[in-house]
MITI-919491 format. One line per 4 residues: number of its first residue (from 1); their letters; for each residue x, y, z of C-alpha. Coordinates in nm, 3 decimals, m for minus. Example, Ala and Ser with C-alpha at 12.3 -4.5 7.8 and 13.67 -1.06 7.14 Angstrom:
2
1	as	1.230:m0.450:0.780; 1.367:m0.106:0.714 $
//
This chain:
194
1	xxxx	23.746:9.560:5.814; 23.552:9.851:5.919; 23.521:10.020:5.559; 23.395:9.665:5.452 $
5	xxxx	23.128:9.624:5.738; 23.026:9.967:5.610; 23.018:9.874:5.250; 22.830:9.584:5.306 $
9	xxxx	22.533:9.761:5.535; 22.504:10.015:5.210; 22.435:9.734:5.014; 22.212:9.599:5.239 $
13	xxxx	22.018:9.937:5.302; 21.966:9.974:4.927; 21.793:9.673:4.888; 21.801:9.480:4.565 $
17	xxxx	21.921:9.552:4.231; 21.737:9.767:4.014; 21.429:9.831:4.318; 21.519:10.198:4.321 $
21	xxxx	21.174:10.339:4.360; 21.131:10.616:4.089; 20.987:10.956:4.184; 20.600:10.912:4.208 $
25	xxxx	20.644:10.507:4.253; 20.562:10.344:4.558; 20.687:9.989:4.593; 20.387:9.727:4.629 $
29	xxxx	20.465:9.582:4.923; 20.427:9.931:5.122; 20.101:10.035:4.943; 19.829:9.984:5.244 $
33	xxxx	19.446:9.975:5.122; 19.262:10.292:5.322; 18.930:10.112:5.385; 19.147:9.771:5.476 $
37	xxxx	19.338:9.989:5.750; 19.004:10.193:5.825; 18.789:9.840:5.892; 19.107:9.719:6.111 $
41	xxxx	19.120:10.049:6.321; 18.971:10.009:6.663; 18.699:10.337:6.807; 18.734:10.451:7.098 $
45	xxxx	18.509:10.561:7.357; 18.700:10.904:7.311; 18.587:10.852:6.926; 18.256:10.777:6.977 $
49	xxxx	18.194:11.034:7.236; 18.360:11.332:7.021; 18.108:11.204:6.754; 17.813:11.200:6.974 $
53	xxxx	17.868:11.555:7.100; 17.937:11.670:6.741; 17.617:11.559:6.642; 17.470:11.689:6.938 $
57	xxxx	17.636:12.054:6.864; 17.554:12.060:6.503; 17.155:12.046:6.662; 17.241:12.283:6.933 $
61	xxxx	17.385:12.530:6.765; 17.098:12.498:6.515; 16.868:12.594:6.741; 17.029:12.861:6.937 $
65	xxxx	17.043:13.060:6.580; 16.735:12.967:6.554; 16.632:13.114:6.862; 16.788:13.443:6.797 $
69	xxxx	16.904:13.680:6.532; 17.200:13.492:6.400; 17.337:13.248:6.111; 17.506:12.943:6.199 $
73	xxxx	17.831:12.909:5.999; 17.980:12.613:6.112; 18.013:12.412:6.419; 18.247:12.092:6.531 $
77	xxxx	18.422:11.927:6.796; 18.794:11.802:6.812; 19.065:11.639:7.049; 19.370:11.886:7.130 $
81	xxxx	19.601:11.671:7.226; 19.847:11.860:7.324; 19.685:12.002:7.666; 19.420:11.693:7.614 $
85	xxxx	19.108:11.887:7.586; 18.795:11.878:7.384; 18.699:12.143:7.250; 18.337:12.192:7.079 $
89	xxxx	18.281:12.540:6.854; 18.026:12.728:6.714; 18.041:13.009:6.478; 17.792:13.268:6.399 $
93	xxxx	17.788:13.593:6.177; 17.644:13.896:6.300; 17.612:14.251:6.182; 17.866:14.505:6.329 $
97	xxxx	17.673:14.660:6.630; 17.546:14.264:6.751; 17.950:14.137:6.746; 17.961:14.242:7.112 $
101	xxxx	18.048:14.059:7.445; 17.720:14.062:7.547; 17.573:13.860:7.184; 17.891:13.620:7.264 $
105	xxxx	17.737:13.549:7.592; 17.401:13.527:7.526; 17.489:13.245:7.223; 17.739:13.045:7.426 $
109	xxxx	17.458:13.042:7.667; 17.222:12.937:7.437; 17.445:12.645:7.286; 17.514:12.499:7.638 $
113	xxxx	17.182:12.512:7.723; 17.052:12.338:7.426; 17.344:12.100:7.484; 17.262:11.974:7.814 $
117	xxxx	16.842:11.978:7.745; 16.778:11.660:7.910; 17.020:11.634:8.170; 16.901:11.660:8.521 $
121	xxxx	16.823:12.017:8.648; 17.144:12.182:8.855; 17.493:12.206:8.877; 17.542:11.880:8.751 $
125	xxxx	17.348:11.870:8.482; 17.696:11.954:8.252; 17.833:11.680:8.418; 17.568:11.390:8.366 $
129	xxxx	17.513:11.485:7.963; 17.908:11.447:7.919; 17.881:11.147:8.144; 17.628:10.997:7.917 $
133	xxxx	17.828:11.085:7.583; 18.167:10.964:7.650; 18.068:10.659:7.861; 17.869:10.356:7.791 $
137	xxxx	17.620:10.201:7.923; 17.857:9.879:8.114; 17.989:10.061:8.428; 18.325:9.808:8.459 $
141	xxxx	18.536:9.830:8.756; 18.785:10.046:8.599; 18.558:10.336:8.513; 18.626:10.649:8.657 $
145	xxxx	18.365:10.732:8.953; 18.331:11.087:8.897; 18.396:11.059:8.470; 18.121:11.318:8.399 $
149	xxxx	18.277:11.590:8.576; 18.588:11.515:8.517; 18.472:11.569:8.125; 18.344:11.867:8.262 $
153	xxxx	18.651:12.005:8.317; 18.812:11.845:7.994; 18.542:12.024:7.713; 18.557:12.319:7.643 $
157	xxxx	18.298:12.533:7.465; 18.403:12.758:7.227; 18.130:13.051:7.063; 18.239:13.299:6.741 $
161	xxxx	18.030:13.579:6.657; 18.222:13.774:6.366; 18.128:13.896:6.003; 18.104:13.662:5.695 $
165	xxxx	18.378:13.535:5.520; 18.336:13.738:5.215; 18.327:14.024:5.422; 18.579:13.969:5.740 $
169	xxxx	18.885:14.159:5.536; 18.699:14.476:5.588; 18.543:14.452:5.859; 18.751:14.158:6.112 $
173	xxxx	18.560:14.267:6.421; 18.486:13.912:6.638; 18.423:13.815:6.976; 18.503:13.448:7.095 $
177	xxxx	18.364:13.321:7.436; 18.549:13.011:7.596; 18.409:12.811:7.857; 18.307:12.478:8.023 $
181	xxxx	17.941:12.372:7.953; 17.830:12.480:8.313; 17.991:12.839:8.326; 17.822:13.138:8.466 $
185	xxxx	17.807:13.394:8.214; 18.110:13.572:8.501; 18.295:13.262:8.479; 18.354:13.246:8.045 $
189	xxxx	18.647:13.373:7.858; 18.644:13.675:7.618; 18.844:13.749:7.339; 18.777:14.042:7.082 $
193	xx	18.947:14.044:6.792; 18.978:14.332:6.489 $
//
C-alpha cells in the first residue's frame, strides 16, 4: 500500500504526460510579465524615502566636489537589511598625498552639510531633513513621534576618497569615513585601506 501511495504522488508531482519542460523552456502558465508585476507592486514609504535621499545625495555630493578639489565617482543609497540600516555613499578620487583622514573628513562633512541645507539650524537639523524624506506629509496616529531621529540613527553616511579605477591596482590607497548625518568630525569612523 505504501509503495503504491508513493507511486501515485510521483505521478502526481510530474504532472502530465509529455509537460516535461525542456532545458531553456519555461511553461506558460509560470511566465509572469515584469511591468504587469512592477505596476501591481506596492512603494513604500521606505521606497520612496531611499529615492528621495538618493536624489538628494547625487546633488550633494555634486556640490561638495564641486566645492573642493575632487571628482565625484559615484554616489547611492541602499537598504541593508540585514542590520536594517540605510546607508547613503559617496565616492571621490583623489591624488595620493589628498587620500588622507583629514580629505575623508572634510568631504563627509561637506556631503552632510549639503544634505541637510534647509533643515533647521542645530542638533536636530539631521533629524528633521530625514524626518521630512521618509515621512509624509499625513501625521496618522501610528506614526512614530520621534521618526526623524530615530532615522538618524538608522542612515548611515558613508564617504570614499581612493584613486581611479584604472589606476587603484597600483596604487589601492583609500580612506572611507562612516557616520550618521549629524557626527562631529571626533564622532565618524575611519578606515584606510592599501
Amino acid at each position: 500500500m505504501r509503495a503504491l501511495l508513493f507511486a501515485l504522488l510521483a505521478v502526481v508531482a510530474a504532472g502530465p504526460a509529455g509537460a516535461q519542460e525542456r532545458p531553456g523552456e519555461r511553461r506558460a502558465e509560470h511566465r509572469v510579465d515584469a511591468l504587469d508585476w512592477l505596476a501591481g507592486e506596492p512603494m513604500t514609504l521606505l521606497d520612496w524615502g531611499i529615492a528621495r535621499l538618493r536624489g538628494d545625495l547625487d546633488y550633494a555630493a555634486a556640490e561638495a566636489a564641486q566645492g573642493g578639489r575632487s571628482t565625484l565617482t559615484r554616489s547611492g543609497a541602499f537598504y541593508r537589511p540585514q542590520d536594517r540600516r540605510i546607508v547613503a555613499y559617496a565616492s571621490f578620487v583623489e591624488p595620493a598625498a589628498n587620500r588622507t583622514e583629514a580629505v575623508c573628513v572634510e568631504l563627509f562633512g561637506r556631503v552632510a552639510g549639503a544634505l541637510v541645507h534647509g533643515a533647521p539650524q542645530g542638533s536636530g537639523g539631521a533629524s528633521w531633513y530625514l524626518e521630512s524624506v521618509f515621512g509624509h506629509e499625513a501625521r496618522g496616529a501610528n506614526r512614530p513621534p520621534e521618526l526623524g531621529e530615530q532615522m538618524a540613527d538608522r542612515v548611515s553616511l558613508q564617504v570614499t576618497v581612493g584613486a581611479r579605477a584604472s589606476e587603484a591596482f597600483e596604487d589601492p590607497r583609500r580612506v572611507t569615513c562612516t557616520g550618521r548625518l549629524d557626527s562631529p568630525p571626533a564622532g565618524i569612523a575611519l578606515r584606510v585601506e592599501g
